[in-house]
N, C-alpha and C positions, 0 to 999 in steps of 0.2 A: 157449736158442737152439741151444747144440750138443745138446741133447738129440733137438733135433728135427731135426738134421739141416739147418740154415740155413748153417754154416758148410763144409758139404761142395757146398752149391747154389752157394753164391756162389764157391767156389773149383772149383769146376765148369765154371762160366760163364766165370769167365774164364780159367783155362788155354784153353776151345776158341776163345774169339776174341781170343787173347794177341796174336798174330802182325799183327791188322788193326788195335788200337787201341795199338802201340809203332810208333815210330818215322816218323809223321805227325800230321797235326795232330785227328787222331780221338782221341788221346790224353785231350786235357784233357775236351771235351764228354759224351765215351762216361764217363768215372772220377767225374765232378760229378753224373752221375744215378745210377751204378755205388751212387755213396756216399751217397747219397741215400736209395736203394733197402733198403738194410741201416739205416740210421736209422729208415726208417718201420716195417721187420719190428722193430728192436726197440724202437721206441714200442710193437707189441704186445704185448709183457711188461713193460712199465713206460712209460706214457705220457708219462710227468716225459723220460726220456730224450732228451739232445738232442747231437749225435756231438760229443764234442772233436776237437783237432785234436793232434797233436805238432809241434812248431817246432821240430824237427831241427838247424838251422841253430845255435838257440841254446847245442844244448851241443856244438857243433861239435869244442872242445878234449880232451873224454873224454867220449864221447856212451856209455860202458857205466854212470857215475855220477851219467847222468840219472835223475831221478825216475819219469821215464817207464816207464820198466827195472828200475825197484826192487818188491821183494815187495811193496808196499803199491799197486801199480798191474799191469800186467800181466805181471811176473817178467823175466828176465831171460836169460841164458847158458842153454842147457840143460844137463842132468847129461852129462857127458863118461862117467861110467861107465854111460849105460844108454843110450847112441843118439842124445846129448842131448836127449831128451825135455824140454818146460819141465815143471819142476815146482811154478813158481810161478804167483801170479795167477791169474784167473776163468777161462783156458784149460789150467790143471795136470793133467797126464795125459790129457789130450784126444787119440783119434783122429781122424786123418786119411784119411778114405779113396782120395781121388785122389791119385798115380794107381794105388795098391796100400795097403790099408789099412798106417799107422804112426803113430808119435805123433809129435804136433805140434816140429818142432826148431826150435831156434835155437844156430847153430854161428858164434861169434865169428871175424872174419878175424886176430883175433891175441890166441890164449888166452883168458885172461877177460876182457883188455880190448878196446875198440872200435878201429881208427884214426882218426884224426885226418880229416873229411871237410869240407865246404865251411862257411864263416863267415857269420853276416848282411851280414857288410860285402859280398862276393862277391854273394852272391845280392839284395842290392842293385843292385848294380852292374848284372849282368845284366840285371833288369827293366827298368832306365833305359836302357838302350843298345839294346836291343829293339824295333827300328823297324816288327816286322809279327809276324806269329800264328806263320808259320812258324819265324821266328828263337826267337822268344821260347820257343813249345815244344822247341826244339832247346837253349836255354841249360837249361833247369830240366831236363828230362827226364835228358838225359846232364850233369846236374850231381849238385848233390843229391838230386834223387831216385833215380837210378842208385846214386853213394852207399850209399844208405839200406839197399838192397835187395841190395849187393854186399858191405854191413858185417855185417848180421847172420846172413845167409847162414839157413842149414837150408832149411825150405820159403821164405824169403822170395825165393829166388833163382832160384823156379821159376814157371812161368805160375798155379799154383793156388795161391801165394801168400795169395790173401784167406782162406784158411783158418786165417791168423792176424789175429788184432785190430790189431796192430801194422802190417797192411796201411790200414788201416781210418785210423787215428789218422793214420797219414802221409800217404794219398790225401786227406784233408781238409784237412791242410797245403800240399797241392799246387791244392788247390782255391781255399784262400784268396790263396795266392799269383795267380792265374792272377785271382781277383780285384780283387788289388792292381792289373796290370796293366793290366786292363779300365777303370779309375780313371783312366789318363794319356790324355789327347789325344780322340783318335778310336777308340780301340781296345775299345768297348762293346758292336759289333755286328762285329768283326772276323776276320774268318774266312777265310784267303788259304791257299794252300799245297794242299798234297796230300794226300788221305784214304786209306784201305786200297788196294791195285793200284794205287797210282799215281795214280790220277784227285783232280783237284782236287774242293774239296771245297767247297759250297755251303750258306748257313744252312737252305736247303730240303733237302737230303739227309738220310734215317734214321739217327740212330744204328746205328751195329755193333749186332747182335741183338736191340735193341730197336726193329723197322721204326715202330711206332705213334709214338716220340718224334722230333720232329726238332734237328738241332743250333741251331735259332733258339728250340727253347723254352729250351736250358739257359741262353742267353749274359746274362739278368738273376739277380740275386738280389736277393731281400726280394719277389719277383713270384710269382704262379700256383702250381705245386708246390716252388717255391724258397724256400720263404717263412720265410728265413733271412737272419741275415746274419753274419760275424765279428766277434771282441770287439774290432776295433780296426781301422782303417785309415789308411795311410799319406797322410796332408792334408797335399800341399804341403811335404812333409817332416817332419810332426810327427804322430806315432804318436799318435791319440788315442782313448781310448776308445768303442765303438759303446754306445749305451743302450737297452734292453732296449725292447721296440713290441708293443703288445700284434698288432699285424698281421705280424710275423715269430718265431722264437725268434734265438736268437745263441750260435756255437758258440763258444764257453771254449777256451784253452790251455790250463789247468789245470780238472781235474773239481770239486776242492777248495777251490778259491781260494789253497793257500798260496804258489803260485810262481809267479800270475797278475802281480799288481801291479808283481812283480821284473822282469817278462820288459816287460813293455809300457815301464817304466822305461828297461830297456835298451837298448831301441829308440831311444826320445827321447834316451838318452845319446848312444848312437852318433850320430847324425845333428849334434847338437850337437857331440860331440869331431871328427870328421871336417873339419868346416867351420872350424873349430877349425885344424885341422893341416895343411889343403892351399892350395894359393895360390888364389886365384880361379880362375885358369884350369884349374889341374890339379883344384879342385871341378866346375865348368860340364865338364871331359871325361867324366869319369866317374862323375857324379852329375846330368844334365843336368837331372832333372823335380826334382830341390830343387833347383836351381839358378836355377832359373825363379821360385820364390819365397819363395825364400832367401835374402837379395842377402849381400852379402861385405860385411862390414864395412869393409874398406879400398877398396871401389872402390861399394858401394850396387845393383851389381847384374853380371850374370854374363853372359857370355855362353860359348856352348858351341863351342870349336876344335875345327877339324876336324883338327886332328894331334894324337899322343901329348904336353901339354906336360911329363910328367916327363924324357921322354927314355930309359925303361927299354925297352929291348928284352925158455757164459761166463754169469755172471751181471754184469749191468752197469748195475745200479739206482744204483750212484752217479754216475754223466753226469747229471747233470738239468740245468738252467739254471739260473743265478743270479745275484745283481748283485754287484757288487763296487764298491770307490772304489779310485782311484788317487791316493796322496799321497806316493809316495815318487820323491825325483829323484837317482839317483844321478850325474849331473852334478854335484851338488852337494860328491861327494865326491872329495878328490884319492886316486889312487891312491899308494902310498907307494910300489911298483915298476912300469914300466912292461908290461903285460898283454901280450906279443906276439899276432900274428895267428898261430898256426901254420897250415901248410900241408897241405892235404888230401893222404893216401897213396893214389893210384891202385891198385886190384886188380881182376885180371881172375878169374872164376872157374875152376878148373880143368877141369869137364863144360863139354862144348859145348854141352848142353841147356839151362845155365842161362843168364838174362838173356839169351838169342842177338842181343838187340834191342840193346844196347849197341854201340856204332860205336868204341872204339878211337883212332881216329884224335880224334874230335871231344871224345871224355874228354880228349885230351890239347890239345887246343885250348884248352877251357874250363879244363884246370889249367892251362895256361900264363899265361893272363887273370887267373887267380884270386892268381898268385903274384907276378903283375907289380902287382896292386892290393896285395895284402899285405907289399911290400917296399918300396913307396913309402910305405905309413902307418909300418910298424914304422922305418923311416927320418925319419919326421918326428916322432916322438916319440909315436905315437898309441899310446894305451889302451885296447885291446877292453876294453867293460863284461860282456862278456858271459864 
């Protein structure tokens, strides 16, 4: 694919309509076909191929000794002696041509390690308290994914960013999540808020650059050109595995399987420890859609307050599809020290060219949320599994 020049297209593409699909609700719709788009080009070199995703969130606490980031996956830091160039994984010494031919970077926000960015607990949180499209893409956007794209910096921090795989892996994670969402209530056909220039934005309106698609084809999946779905979704609280159809494929968190089972585990931990650790009411504020059917063992069911109750102010033939079983509960295990939540380290880039889409103000909204959930759990005794 970079042979041929696929990765210079799609990071072409979107540096020129960076500006109309950040920072409204064109975001998610325009990135879900975006990723789609590069899935079907690389079904043409290997048909088996089907996108994974990266779940960022999960290695929240040292997201530089994720797997993800390791030589056996798409490398990691680039060489500090040569421009940081990567020089691992299926994109190693790969040029870039936009917007001046250079090789492919990835330049860490702190030396060889990552900072510490947002938690599953967090980005939980968020989803559930997300009463409409517009809010919901304002918590992710300038959450974790901002994050994502502020931590590993090089080209990731620039609008032609997809000229890295690691664009690719995360905009899927951004996908599934916006999926998860689409799961609670009414929010399946939901589309409120404001698109490029301001103007709201309608399921009849085109995609940003791609006028033939409209934003009402992308809002299914397992449907028409979506004919996918994730290896797991959030039911009622319990993270359970999606099973393979022969009428869709199903994008993997892991290409391999070996850290598949761990992750979807960790999920079902969390949701379990958390309910675990909060009172009824402080579960039903900030966990309201498990709350709903998840009742509290001291009272049998939940309801959700309306006030704070804590009181805290490339070659890429290995993606293919495959099954897997889940048999492992780490619920089951006690931790012998207690896990804290660390808290995300906010960074702004120092070019004003990069991220310009980032709002500042609302980064520091979303980490204030994020540390007020994280000091109430680390206060109750709670155990990230993750």
């Amino acid at each position: 694919m970079s042979n041929d020049g696929w990765f210079d297209y799609f990071a072409n593409v979107h540096n020129n309509v960076y500006n109309n699909v950040h920072s409204n609700v064109m975001f998610n719709p325009f990135h879900r076909y975006f990723v789609l788009l590069f899935e079907q080009t690389a079904k043409g070199y290997d048909s088996r191929f089907v996108m994974p995703y990266w779940d960022a969130a999960a290695d929240f606490a040292d997201p530089a000794s994720s797997v993800v980031l390791s030589d056996k996956y798409v490398g990691g830091r680039g060489d500090p002696n040569d421009d940081f160039c990567v020089k691992q994984g299926p994109q190693a010494n790969m040029t870039v041509s936009i917007p001046n031919p250079h090789c492919l970077a990835r330049i860490y926000n702190n030396g060889k390690k990552l900072n510490p960015w947002y938690s599953p607990e967090a980005i939980a949180h968020f989803i559930q308290i997300s009463s409409d499209m517009s809010m919901f893409r304002n918590y992710i956007e300038d959450s974790i994914h901002g994050s994502v794209h502020l931590a590993i910096a090089g080209d990731m921090l620039y609008g032609w960013a997809a000229a890295d795989f690691v664009f690719f892996l995360h905009h899927a994670n951004m996908d599934r999540i916006w999926s998860i969402w689409q799961g609670i209530g009414d929010h399946q056909m939901m589309m409120d808020g404001n698109g490029p220039g301001g103007r709201p934005l309608s399921l009849d309106d085109s995609l940003t650059f791609y006028q033939n698609e409209t934003v009402r084809s992308t809002m299914r999946l397992g449907y028409g050109k979506y004919c996918y779905r994730y290896d797991d979704e959030d039911i009622d609280g319990f993270y359970k595995p999606v099973a393979s159809n022969k009428r869709f494929s199903r994008r993997n968190a892991d290409t391999k399987n070996s850290a598949l089972p761990k992750i979807l585990s960790s999920r079902q931990a969390m949701v379990k420890r958390i309910h675990k650790a909060l009172s009824p009411e402080e579960f039903a504020y900030y966990f309201p859609e498990w709350a709903k059917n998840y009742p509290h063992p001291n009272t049998g069911t939940n309801k959700s307050p309306t006030q704070n109750p804590s009181g805290i102010n490339v070659n890429l033939s290995g993606f293919v599809d495959v099954d897997i079983d889940i048999d492992i509960d780490l619920d089951d295990i006690d931790d012998a020290v207690q896990k804290l939540i660390c808290l995300p380290i906010l960074s702004q880039p120092k070019d004003p060219n990069a991220m310009s889409h980032m709002d500042p103000g609302s980064s520091q909204k979303l980490y204030n949320k994020a540390k007020e959930l994280a000091e109430l759990l680390n206060g109750k005794g709670y155990s990230t599994p993750f």
